[in-house]
CHARMM internal coordinates of N, CA and C (Angstrom, degrees):
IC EDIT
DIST 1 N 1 CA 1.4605
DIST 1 CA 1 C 1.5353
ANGL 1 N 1 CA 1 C 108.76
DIST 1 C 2 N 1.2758
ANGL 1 CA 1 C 2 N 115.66
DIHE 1 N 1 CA 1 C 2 N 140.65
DIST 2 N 2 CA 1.7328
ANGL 1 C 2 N 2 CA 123.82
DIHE 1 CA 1 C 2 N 2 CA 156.98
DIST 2 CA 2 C 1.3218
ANGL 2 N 2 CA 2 C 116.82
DIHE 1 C 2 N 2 CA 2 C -99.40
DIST 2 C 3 N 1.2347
ANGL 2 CA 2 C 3 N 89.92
DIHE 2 N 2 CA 2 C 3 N 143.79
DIST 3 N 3 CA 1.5269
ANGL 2 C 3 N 3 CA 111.88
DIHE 2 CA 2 C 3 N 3 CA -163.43
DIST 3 CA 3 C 1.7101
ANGL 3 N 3 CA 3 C 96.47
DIHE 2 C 3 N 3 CA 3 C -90.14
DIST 3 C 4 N 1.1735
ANGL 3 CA 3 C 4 N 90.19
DIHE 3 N 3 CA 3 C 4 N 119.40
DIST 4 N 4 CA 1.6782
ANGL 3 C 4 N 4 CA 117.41
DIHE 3 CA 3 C 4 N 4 CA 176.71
DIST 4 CA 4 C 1.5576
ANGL 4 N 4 CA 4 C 100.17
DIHE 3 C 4 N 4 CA 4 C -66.64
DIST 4 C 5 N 1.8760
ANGL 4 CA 4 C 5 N 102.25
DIHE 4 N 4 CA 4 C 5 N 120.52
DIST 5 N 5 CA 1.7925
ANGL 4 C 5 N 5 CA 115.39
DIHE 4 CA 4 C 5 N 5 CA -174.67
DIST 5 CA 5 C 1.6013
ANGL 5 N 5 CA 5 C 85.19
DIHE 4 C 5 N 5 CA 5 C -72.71
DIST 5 C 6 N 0.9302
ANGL 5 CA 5 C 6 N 154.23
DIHE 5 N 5 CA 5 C 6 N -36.47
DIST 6 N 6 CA 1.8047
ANGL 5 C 6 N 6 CA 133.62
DIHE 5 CA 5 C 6 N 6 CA -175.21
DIST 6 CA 6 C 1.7311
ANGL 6 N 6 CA 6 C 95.54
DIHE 5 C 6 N 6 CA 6 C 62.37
DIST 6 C 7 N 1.2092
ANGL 6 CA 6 C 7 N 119.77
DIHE 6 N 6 CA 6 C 7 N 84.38
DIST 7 N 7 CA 1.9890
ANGL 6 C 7 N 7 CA 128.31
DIHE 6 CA 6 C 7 N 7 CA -169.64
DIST 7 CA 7 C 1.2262
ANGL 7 N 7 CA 7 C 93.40
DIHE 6 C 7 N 7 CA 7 C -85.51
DIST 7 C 8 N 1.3813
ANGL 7 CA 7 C 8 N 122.40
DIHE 7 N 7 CA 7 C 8 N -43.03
DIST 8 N 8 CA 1.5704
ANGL 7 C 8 N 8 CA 140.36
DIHE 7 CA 7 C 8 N 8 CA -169.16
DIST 8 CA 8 C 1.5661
ANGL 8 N 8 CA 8 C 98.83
DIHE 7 C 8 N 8 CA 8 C -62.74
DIST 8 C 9 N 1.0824
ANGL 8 CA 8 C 9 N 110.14
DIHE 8 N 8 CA 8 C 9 N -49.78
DIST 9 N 9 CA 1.6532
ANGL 8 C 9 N 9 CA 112.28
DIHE 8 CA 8 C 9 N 9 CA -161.79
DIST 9 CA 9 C 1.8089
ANGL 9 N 9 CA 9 C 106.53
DIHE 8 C 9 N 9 CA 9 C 80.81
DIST 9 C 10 N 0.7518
ANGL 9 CA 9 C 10 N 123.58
DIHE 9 N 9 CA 9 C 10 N 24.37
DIST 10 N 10 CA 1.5446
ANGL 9 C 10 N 10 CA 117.85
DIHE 9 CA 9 C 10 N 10 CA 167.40
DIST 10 CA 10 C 1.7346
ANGL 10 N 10 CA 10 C 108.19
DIHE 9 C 10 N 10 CA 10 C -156.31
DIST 10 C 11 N 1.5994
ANGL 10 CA 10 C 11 N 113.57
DIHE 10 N 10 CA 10 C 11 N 62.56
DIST 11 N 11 CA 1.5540
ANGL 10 C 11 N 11 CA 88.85
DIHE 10 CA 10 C 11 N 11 CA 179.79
DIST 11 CA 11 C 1.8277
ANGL 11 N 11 CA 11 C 78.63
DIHE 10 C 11 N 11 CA 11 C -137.68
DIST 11 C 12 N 1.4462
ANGL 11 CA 11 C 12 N 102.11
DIHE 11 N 11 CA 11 C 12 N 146.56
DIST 12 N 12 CA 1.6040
ANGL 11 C 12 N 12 CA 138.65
DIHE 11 CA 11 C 12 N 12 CA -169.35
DIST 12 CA 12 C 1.9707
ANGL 12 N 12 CA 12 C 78.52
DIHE 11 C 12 N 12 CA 12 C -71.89
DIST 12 C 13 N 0.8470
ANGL 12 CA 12 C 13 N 148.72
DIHE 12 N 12 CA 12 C 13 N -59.85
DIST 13 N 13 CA 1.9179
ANGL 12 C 13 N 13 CA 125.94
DIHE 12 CA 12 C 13 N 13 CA -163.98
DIST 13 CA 13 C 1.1949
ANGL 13 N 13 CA 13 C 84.90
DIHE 12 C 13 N 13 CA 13 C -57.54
DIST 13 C 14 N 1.3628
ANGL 13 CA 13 C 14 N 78.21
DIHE 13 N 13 CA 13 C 14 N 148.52
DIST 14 N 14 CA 1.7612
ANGL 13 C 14 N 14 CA 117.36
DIHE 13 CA 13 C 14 N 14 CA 165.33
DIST 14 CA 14 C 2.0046
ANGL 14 N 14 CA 14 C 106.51
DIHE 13 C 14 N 14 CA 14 C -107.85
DIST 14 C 15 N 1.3545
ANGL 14 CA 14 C 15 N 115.92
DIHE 14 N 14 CA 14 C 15 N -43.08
DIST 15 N 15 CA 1.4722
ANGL 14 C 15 N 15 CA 121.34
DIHE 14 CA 14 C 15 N 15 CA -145.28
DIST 15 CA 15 C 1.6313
ANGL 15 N 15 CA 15 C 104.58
DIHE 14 C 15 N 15 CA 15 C -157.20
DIST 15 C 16 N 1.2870
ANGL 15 CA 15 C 16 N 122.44
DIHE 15 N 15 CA 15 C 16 N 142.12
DIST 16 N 16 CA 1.3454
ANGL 15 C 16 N 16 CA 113.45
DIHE 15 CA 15 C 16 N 16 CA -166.61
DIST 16 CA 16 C 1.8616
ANGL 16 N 16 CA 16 C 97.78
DIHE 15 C 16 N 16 CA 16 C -141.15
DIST 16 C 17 N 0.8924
ANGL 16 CA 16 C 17 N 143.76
DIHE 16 N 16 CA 16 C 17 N 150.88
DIST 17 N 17 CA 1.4107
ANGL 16 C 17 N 17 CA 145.16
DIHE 16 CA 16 C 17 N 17 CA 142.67
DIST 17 CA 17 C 1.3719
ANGL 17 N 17 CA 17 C 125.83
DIHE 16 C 17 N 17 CA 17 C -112.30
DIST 17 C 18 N 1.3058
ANGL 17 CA 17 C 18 N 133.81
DIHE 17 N 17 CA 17 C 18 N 116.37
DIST 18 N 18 CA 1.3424
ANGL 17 C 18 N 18 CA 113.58
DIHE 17 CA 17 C 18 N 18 CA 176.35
DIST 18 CA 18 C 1.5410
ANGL 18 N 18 CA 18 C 107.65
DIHE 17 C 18 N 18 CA 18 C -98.47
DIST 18 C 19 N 1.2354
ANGL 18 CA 18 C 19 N 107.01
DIHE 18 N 18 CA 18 C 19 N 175.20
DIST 19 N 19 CA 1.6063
ANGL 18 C 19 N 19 CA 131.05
DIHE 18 CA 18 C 19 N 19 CA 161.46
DIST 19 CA 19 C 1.2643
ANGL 19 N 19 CA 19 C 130.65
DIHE 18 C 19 N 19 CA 19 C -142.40
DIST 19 C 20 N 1.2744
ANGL 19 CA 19 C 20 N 139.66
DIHE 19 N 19 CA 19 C 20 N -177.12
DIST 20 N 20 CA 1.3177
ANGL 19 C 20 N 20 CA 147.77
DIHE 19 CA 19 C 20 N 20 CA -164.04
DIST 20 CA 20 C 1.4173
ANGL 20 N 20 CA 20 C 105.82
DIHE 19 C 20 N 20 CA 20 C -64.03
DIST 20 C 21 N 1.4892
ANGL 20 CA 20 C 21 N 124.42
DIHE 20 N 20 CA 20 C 21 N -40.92
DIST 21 N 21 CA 1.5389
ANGL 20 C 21 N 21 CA 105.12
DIHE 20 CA 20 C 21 N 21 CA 169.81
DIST 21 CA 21 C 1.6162
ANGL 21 N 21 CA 21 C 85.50
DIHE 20 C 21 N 21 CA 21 C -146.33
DIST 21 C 22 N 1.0700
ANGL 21 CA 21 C 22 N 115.62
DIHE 21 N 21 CA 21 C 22 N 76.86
DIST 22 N 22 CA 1.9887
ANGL 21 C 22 N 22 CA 110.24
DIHE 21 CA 21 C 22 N 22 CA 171.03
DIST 22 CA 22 C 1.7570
ANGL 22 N 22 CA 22 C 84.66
DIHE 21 C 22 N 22 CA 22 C -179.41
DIST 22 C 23 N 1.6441
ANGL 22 CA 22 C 23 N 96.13
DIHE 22 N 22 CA 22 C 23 N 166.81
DIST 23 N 23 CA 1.4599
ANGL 22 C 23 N 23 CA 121.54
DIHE 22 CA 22 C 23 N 23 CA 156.71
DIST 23 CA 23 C 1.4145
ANGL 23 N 23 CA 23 C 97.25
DIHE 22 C 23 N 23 CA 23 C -155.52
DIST 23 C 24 N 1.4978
ANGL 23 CA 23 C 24 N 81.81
DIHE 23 N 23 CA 23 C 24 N 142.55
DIST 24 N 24 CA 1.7028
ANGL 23 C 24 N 24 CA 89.24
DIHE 23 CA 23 C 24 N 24 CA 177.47
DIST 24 CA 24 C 1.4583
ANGL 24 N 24 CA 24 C 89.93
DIHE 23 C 24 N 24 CA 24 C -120.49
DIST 24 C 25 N 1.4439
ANGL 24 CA 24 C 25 N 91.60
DIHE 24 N 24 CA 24 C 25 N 150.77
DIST 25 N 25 CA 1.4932
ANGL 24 C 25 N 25 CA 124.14
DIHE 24 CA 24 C 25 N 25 CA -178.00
DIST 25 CA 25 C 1.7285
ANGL 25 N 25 CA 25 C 119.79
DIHE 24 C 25 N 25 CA 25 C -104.45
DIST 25 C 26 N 1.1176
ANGL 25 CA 25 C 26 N 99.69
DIHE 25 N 25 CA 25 C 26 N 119.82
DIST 26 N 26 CA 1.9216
ANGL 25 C 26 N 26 CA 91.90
DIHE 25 CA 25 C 26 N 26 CA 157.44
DIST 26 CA 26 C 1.6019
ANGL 26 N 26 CA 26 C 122.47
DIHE 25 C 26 N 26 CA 26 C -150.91
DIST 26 C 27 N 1.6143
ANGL 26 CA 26 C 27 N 100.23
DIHE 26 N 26 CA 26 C 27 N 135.68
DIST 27 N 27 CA 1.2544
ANGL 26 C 27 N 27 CA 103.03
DIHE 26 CA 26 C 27 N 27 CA -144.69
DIST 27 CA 27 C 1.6177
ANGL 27 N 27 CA 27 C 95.80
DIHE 26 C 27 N 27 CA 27 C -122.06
DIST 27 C 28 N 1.6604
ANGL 27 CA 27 C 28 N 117.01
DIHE 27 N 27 CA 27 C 28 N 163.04
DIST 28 N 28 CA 1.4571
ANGL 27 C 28 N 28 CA 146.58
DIHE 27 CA 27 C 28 N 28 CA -141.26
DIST 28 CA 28 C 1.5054
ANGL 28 N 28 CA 28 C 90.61
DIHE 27 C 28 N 28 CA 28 C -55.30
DIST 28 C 29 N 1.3809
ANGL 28 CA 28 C 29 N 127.66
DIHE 28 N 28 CA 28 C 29 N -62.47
DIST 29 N 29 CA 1.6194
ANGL 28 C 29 N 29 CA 138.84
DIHE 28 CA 28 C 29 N 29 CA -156.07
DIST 29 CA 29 C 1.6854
ANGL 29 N 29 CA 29 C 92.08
DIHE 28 C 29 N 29 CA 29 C -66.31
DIST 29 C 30 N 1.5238
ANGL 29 CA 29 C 30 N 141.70
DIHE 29 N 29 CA 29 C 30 N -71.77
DIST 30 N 30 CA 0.8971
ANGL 29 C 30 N 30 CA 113.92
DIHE 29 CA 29 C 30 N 30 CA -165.08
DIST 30 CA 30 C 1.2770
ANGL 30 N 30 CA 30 C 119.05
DIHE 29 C 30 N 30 CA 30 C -119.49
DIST 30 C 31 N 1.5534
ANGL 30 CA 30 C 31 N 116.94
DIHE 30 N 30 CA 30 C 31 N -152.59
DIST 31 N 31 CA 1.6507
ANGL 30 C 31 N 31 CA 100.63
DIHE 30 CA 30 C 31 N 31 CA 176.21
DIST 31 CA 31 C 1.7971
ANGL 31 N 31 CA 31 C 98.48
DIHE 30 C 31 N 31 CA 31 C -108.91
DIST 31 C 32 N 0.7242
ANGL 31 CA 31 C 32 N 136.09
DIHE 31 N 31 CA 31 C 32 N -36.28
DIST 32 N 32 CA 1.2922
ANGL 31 C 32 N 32 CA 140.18
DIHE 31 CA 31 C 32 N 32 CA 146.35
DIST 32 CA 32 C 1.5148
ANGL 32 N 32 CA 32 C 103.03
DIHE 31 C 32 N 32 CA 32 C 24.77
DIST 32 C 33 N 1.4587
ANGL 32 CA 32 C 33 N 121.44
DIHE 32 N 32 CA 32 C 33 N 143.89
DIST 33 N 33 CA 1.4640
ANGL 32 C 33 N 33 CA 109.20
DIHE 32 CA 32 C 33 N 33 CA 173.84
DIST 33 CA 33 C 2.1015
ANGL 33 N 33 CA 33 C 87.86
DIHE 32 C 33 N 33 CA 33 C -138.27
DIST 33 C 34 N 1.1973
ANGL 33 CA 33 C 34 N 92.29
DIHE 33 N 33 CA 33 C 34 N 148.88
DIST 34 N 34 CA 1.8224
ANGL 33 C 34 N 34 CA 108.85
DIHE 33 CA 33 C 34 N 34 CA 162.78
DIST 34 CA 34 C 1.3124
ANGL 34 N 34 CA 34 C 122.53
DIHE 33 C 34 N 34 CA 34 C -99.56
DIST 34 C 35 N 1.1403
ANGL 34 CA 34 C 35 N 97.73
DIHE 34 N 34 CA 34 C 35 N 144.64
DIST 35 N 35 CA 2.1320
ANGL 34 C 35 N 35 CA 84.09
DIHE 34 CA 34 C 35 N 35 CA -172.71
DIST 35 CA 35 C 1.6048
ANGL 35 N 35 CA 35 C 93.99
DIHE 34 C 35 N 35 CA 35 C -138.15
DIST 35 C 36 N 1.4092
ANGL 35 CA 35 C 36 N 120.34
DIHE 35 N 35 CA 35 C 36 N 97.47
DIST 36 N 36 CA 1.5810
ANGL 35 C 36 N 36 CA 128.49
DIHE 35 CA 35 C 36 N 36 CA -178.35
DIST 36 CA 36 C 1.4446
ANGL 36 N 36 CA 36 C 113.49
DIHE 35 C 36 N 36 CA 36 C -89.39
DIST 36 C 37 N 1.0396
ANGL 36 CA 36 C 37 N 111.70
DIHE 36 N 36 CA 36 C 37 N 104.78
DIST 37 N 37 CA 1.6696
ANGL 36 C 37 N 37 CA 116.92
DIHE 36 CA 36 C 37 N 37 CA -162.41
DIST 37 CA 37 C 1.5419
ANGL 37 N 37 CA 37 C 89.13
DIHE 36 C 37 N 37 CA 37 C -97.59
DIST 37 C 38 N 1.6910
ANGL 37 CA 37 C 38 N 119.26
DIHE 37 N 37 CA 37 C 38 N 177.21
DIST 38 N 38 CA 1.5236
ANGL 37 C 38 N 38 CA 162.36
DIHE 37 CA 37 C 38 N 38 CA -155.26
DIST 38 CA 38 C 1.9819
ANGL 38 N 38 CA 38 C 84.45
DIHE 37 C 38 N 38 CA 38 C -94.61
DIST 38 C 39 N 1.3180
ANGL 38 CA 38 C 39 N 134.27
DIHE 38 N 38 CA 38 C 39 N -36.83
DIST 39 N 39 CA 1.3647
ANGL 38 C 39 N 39 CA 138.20
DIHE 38 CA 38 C 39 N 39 CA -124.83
DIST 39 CA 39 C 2.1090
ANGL 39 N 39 CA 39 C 67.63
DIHE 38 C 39 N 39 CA 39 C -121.83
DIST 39 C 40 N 1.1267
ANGL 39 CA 39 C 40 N 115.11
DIHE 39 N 39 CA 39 C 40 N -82.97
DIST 40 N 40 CA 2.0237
ANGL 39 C 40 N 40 CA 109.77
DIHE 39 CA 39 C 40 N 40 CA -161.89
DIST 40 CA 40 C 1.7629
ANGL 40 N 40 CA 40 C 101.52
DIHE 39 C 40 N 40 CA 40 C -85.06
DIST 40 C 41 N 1.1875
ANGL 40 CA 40 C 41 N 116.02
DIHE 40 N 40 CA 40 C 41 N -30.55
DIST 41 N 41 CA 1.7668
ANGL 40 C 41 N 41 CA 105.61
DIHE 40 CA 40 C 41 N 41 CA 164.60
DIST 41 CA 41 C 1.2359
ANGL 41 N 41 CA 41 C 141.75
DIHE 40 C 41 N 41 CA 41 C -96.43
DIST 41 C 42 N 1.0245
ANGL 41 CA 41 C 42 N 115.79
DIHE 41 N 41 CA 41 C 42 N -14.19
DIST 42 N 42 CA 1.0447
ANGL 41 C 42 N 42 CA 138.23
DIHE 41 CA 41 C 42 N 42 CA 171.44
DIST 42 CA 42 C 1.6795
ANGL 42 N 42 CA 42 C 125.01
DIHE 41 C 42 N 42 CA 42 C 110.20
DIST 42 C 43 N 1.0537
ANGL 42 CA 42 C 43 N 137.10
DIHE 42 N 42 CA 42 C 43 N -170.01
DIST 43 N 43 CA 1.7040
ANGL 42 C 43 N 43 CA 137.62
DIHE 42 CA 42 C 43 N 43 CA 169.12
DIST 43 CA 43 C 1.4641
ANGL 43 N 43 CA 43 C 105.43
DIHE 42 C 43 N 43 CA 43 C -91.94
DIST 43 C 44 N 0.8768
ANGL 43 CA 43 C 44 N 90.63
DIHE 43 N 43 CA 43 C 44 N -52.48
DIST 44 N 44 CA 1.8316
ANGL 43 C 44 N 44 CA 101.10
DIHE 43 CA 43 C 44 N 44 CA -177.69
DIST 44 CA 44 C 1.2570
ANGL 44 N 44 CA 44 C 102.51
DIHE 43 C 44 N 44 CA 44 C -37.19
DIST 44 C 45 N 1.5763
ANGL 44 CA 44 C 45 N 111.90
DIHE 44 N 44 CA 44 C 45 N -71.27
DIST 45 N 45 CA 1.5256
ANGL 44 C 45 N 45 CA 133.31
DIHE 44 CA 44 C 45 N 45 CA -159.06
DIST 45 CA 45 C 1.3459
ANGL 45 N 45 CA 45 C 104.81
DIHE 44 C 45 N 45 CA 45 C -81.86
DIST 45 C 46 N 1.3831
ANGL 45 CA 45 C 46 N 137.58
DIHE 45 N 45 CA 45 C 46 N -22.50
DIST 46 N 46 CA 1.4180
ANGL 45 C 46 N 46 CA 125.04
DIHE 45 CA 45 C 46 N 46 CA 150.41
DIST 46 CA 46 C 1.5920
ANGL 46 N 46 CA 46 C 135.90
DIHE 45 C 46 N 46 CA 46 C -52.50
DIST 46 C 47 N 1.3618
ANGL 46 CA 46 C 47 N 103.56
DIHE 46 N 46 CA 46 C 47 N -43.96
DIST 47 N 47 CA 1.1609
ANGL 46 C 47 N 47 CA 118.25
DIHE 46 CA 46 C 47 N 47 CA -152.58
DIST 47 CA 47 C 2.0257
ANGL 47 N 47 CA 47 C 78.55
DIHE 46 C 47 N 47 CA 47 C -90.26
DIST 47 C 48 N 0.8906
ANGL 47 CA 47 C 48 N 124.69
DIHE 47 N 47 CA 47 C 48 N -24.87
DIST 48 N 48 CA 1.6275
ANGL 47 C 48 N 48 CA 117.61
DIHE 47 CA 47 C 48 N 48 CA 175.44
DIST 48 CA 48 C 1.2031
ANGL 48 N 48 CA 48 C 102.89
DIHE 47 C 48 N 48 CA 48 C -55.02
DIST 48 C 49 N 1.4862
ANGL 48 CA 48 C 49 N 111.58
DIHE 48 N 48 CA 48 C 49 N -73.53
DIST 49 N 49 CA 1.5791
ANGL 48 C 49 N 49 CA 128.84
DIHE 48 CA 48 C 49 N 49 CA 149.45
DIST 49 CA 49 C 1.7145
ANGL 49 N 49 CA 49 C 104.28
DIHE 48 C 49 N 49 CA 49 C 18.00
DIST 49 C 50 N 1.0880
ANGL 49 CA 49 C 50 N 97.18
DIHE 49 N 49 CA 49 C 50 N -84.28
DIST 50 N 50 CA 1.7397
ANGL 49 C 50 N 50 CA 111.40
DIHE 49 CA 49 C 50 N 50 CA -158.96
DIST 50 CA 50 C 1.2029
ANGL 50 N 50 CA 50 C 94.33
DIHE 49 C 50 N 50 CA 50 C -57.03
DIST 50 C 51 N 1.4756
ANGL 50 CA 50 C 51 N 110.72
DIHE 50 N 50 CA 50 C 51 N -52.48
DIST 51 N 51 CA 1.5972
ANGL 50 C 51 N 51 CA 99.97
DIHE 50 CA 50 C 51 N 51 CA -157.98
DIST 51 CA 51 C 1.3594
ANGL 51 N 51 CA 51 C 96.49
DIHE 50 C 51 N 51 CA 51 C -84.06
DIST 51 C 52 N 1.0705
ANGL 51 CA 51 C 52 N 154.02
DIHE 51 N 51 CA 51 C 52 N 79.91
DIST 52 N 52 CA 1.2108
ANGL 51 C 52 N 52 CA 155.13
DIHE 51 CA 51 C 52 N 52 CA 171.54
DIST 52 CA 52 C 1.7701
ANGL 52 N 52 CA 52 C 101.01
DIHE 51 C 52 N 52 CA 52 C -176.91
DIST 52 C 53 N 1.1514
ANGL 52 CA 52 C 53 N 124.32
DIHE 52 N 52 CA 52 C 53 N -41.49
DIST 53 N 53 CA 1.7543
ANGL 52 C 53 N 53 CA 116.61
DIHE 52 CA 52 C 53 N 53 CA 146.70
DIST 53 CA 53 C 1.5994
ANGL 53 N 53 CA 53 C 104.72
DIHE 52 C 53 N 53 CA 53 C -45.38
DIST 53 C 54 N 0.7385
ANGL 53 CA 53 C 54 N 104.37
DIHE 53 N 53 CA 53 C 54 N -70.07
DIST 54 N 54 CA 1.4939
ANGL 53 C 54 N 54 CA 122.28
DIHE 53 CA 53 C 54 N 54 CA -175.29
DIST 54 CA 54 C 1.6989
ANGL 54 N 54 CA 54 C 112.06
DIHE 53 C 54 N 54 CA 54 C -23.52
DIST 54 C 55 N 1.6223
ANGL 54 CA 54 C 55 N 107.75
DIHE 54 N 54 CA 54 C 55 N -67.28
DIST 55 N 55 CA 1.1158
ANGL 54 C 55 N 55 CA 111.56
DIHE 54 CA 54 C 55 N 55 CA -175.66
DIST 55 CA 55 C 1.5586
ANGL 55 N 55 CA 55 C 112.63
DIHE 54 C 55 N 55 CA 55 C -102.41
DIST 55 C 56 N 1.4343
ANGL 55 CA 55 C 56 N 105.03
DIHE 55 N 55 CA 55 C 56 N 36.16
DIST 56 N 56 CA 0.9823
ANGL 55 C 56 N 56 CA 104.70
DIHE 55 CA 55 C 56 N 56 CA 178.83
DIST 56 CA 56 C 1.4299
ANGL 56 N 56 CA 56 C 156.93
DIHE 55 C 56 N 56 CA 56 C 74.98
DIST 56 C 57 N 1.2053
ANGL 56 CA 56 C 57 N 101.84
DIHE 56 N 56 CA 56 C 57 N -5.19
DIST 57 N 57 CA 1.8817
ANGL 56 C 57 N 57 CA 117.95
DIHE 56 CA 56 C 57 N 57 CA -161.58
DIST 57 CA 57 C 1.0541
ANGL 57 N 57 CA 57 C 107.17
DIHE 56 C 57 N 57 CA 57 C -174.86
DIST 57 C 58 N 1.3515
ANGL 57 CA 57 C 58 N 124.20
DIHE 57 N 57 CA 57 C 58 N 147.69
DIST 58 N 58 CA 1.8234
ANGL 57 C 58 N 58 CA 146.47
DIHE 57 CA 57 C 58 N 58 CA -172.55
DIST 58 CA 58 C 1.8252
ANGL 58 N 58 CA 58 C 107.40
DIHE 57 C 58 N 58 CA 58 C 81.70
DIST 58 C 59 N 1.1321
ANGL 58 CA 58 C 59 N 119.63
DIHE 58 N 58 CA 58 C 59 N 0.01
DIST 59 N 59 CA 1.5451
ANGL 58 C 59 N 59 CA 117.81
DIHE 58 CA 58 C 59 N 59 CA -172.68
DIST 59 CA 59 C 1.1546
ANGL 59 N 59 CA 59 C 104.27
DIHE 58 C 59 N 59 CA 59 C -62.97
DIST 59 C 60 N 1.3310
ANGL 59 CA 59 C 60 N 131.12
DIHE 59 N 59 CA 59 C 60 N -61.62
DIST 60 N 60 CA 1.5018
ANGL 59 C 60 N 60 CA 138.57
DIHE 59 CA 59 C 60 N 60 CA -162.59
DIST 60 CA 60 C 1.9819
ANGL 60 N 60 CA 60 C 93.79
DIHE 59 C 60 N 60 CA 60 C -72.87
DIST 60 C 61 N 0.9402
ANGL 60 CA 60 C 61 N 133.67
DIHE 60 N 60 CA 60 C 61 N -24.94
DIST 61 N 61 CA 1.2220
ANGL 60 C 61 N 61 CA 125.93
DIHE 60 CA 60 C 61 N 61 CA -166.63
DIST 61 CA 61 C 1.8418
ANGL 61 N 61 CA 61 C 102.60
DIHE 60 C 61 N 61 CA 61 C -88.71
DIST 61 C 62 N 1.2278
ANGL 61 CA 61 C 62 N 120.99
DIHE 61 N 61 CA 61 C 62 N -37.16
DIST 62 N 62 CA 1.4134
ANGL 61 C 62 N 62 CA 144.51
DIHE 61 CA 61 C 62 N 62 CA 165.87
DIST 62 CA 62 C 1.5314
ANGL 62 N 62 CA 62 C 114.58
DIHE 61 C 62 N 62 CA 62 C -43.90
DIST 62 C 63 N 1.4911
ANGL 62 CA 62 C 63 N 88.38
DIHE 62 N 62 CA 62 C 63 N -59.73
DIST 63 N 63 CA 1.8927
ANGL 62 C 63 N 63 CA 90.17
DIHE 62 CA 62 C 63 N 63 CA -164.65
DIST 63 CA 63 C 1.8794
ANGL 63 N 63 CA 63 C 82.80
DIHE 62 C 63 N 63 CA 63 C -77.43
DIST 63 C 64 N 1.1668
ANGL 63 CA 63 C 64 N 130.81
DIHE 63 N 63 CA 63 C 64 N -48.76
DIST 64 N 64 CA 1.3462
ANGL 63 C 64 N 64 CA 118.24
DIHE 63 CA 63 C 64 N 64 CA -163.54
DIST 64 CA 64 C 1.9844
ANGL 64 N 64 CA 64 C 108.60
DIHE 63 C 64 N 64 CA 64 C -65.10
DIST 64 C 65 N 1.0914
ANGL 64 CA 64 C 65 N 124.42
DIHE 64 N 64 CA 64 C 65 N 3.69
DIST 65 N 65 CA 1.2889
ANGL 64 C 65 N 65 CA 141.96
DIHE 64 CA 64 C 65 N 65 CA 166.10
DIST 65 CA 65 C 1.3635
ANGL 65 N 65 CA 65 C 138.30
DIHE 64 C 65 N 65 CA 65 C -98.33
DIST 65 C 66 N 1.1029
ANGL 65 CA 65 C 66 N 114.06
DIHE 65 N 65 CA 65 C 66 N -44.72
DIST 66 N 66 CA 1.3861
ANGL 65 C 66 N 66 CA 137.25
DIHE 65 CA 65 C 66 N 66 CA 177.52
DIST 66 CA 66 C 2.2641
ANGL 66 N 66 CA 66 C 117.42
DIHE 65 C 66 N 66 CA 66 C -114.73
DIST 66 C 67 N 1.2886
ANGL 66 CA 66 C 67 N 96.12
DIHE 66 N 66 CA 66 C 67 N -60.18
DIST 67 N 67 CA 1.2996
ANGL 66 C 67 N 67 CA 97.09
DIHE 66 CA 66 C 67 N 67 CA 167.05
DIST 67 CA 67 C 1.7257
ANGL 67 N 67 CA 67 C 152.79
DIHE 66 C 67 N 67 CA 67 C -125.71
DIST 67 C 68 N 1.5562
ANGL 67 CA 67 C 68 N 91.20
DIHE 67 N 67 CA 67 C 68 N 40.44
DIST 68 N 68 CA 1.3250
ANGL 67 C 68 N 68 CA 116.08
DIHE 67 CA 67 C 68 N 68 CA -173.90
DIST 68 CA 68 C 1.5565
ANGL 68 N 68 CA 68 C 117.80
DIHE 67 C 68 N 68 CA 68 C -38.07
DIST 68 C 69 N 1.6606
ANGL 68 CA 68 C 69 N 126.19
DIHE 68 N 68 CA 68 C 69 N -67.87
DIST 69 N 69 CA 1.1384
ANGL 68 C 69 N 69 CA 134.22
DIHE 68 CA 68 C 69 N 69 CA 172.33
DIST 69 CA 69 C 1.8882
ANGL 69 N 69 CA 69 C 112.06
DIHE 68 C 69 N 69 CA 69 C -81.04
DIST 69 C 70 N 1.0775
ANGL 69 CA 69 C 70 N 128.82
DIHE 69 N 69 CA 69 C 70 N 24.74
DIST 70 N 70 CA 1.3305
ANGL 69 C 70 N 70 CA 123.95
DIHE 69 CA 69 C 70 N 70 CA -166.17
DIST 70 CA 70 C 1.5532
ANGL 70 N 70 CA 70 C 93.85
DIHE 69 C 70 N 70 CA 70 C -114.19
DIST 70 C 71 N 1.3326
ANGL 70 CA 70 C 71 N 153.76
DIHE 70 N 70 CA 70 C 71 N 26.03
DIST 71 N 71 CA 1.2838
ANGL 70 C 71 N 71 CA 151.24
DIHE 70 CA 70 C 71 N 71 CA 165.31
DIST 71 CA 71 C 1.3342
ANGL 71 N 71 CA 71 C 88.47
DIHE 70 C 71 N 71 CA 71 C -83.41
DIST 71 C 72 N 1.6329
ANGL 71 CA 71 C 72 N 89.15
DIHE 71 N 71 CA 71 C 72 N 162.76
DIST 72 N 72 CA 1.6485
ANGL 71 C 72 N 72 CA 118.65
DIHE 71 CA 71 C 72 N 72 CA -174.59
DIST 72 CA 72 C 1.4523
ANGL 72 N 72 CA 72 C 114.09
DIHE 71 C 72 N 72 CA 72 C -108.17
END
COOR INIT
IC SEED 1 N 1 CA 1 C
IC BUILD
């Protein structure tokens, strides 16, 4: 896992992994991990996903907007 830079200073991930069509998520409160695949979130909303692990900031605000209950 990579450790999510948090740019904002206030976002609940801790750690992110991506893959070929998923990212899994795991965030500050538990140890628990989410894994939002291409197949229950969509492509669109994955691939935002990444790039927003990626650059660091808006992830936790995203999935709590768009794909909160859509992990696998």
């Amino acid at each position: 896992m990579n450790k999510y830079r948090n740019l904002d200073g206030d976002s609940g991930v801790d750690s992110y992994e991506i893959g070929n069509d998923y990212i899994t998520v795991k965030f500050n409160k538990n140890y628990r991990t989410y894994t939002y695949s291409y197949a229950k979130a969509g492509e669109n909303n994955v691939e935002e996903m990444k790039s927003l692990a990626i650059n660091g900031a808006g992830l936790n605000a995203f999935i709590n907007k768009y794909v909160r209950n859509l992990f696998d």
